[in-house]
TISEDREN-888636 format. One record per residue (C-alpha): x, y, z. Coordinates in steps of 0.02 Angstrom, whole numbers, plus 50000, padded with zeros to 5 digits. Layout:
REM residues N
XYZ;...
REM end
This chain:
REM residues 68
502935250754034;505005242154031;504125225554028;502945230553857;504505238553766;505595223653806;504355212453723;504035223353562;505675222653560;505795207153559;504175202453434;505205213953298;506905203453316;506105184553303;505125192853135;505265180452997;506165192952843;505165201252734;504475192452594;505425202252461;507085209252486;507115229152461;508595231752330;509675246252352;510585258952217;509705261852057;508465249152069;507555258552228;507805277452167;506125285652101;505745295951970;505795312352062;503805322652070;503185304852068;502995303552242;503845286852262;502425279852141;503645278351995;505275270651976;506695279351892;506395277751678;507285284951528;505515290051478;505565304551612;503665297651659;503095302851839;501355297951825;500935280651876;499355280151765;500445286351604;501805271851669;500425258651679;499785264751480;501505263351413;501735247051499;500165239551444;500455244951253;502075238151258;501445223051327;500275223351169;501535226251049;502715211051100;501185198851085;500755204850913;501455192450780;502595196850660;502345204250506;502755193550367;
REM end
């Protein structure tokens, strides 16, 4: 049983680092009800569907050309 715990141990401190690095502060709080779905917004939105439709439309509305 010491010997298996002494080589997880191990195996988790040769890991290579994550691929992305977790940010900390205001960049990792969530919007709170969201359940850690939705990052904090100055929309209020807690509902990843309703984040992804606002997304998407603003997505739309900075490829549309301007008017002239």
């Amino acid at each position: 049983m010491a010997v298996e715990k002494e080589r997880n141990h191990r195996m988790r401190q040769n890991r290579k680092p994550g691929r992305y690095v977790i940010p900390n502060g205001p960049e990792a709080e969530f919007e709170p009800g969201s359940r850690n779905r939705v990052l904090k917004n100055r929309l209020g939105i807690r509902r990843k569907t309703q984040m992804d439709r606002v997304e998407f439309d603003a997505l739309l509305a900075a490829q549309e050309p301007p008017l002239p």
